[in-house]
C-alpha positions as CSV (number, residue, x, y, z in Angstrom):
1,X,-11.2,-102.1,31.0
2,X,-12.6,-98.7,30.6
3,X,-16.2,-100.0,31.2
4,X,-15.1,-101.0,35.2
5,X,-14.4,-97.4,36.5
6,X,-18.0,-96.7,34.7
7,X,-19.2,-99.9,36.5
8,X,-18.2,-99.3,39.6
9,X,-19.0,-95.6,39.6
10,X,-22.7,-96.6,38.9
11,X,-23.2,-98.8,41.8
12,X,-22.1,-96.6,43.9
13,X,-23.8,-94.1,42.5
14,X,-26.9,-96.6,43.0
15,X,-26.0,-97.4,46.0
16,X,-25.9,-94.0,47.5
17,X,-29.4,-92.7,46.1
18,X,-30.3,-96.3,48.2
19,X,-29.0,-94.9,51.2
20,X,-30.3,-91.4,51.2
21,X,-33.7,-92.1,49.3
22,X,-36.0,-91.5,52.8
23,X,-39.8,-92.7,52.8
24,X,-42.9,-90.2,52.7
25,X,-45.8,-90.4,54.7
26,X,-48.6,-88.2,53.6
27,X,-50.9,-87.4,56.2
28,X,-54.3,-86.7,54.7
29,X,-56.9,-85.4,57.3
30,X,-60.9,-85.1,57.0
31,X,-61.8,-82.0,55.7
32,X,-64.4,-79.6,57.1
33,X,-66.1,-79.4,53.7
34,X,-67.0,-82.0,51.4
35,X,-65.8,-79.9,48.8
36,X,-62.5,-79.7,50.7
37,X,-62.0,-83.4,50.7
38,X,-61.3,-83.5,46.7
39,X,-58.7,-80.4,47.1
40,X,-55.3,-81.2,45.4
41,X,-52.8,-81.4,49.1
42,X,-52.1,-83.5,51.7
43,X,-52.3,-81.4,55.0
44,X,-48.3,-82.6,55.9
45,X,-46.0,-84.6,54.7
46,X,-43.6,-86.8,56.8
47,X,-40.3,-87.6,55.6
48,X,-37.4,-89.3,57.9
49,X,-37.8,-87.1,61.4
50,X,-39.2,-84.1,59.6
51,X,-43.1,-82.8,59.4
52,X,-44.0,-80.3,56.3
53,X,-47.1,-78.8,57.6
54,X,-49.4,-77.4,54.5
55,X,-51.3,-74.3,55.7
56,X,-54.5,-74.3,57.8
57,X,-57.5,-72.6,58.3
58,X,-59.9,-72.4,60.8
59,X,-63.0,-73.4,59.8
60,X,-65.9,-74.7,62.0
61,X,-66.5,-78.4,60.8
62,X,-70.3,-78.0,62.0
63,X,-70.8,-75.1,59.5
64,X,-67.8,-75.3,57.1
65,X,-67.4,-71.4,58.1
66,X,-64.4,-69.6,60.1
67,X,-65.3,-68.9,63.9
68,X,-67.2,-65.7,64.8
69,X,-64.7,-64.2,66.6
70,X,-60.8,-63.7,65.8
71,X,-60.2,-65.7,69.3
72,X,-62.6,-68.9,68.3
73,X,-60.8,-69.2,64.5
74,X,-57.1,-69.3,66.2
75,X,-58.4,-71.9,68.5
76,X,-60.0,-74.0,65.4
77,X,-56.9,-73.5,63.2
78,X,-54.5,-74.6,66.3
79,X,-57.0,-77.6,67.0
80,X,-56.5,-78.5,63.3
81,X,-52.5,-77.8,62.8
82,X,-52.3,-79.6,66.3
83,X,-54.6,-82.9,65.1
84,X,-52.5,-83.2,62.1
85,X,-49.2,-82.6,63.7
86,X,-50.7,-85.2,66.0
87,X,-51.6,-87.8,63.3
88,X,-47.9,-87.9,62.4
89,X,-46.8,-88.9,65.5
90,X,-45.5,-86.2,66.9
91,X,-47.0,-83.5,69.9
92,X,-46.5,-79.1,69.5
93,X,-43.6,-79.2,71.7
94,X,-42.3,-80.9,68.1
95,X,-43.0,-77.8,65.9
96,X,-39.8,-76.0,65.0
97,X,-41.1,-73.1,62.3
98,X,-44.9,-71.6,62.1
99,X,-45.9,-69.4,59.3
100,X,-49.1,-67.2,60.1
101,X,-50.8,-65.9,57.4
102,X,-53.5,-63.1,58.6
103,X,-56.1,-61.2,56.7
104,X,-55.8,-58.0,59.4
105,X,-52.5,-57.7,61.5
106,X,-54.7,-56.2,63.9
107,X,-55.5,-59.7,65.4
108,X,-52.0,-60.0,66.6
109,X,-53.1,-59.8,70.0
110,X,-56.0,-62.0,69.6
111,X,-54.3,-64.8,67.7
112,X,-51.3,-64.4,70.2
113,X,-53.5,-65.1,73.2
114,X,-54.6,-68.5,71.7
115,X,-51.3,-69.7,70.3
116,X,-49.2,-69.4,73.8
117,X,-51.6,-72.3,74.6
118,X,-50.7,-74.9,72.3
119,X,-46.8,-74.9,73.5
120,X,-45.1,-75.7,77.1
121,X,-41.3,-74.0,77.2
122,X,-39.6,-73.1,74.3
123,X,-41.9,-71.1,71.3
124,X,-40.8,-72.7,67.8
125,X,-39.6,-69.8,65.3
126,X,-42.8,-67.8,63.8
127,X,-43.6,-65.2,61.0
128,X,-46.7,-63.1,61.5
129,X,-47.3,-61.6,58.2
130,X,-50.1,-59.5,57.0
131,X,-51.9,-61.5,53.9
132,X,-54.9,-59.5,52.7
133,X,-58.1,-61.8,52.0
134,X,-57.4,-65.8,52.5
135,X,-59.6,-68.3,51.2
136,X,-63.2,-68.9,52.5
137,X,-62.9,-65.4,54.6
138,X,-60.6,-66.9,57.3
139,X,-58.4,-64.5,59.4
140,X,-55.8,-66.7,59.7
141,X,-53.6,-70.0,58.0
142,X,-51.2,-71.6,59.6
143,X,-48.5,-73.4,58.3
144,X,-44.8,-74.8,59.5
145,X,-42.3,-77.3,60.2
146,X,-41.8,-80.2,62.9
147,X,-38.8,-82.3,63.7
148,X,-39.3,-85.4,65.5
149,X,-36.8,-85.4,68.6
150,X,-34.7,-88.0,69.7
151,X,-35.5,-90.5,72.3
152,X,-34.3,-89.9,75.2
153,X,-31.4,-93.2,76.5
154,X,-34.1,-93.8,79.0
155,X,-37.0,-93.6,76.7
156,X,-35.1,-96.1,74.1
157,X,-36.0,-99.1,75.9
158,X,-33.8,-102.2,77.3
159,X,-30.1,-101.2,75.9
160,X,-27.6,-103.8,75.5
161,X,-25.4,-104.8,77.6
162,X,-21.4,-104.3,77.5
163,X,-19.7,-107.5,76.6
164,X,-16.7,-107.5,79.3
């Protein structure tokens, strides 16, 4: 008789990591560099409603090199966060969270100028924080977060109707 309490507390122990287990979707972009392809990340991860973004840089996929100017690399490294965030099925307005890594806070202004672009209304929640050198001399990476929102009742298709 003791082993039913243990029984039953197993399934639904079972039956609760069932429930709550959610699927992943790694989103897995082309890379600017060939060497790039083989690095060891997914650029997000999708899992329910909720996008991880990894961190981005703005590299020119012509010349695997960050743009000239500070303006032209926070235009590439939006264009990038924006085709991945894009890949998982969502759109910017989407993003909740942005981390900005930056090699010289003195592009503030420059970076800023680009990135009001990218969003209509509401900004999402952002850290600017001064990094020192990133990898392959960029100025900036990116990362952040993006909930999928709700459909609207008139975007959810036919509903049901009331049985009288």
């Amino acid at each position: 008789m003791r082993s039913i309490p243990v029984i039953v507390f197993l399934i639904i122990t079972a039956f609760v990591v069932i429930c709550t287990a959610q699927d992943r979707k790694y989103i897995v972009m082309k890379r600017a560099t060939p060497a790039a392809n083989n690095a060891p990340f997914s650029e997000a991860v999708l899992v329910g409603d909720t996008l991880h973004i990894a961190g981005h840089i703005g590299l020119d996929p012509a010349t695997g090199k960050p743009g000239a100017t500070p303006e032209e690399e926070a235009r590439l490294v939006m264009e990038a966060f924006k085709r991945t965030v894009e890949a998982a099925g969502m759109n910017m307005d989407d993003v909740v969270s942005v981390q900005v890594f930056c090699s010289d806070v003195s592009f503030y202004d420059a970076f800023n100028g680009v990135y009001r672009t990218y969003f209509h209304g509401n900004f999402p929640a952002r850290a600017f924080l001064g990094s020192g050198k990133l990898l392959f001399n960029a100025r900036f990476e990116v990362l952040g977060l993006a909930v999928r929102k709700p459909l609207k009742h008139s975007e959810a298709g036919p509903q049901p109707k009331p049985t009288p």
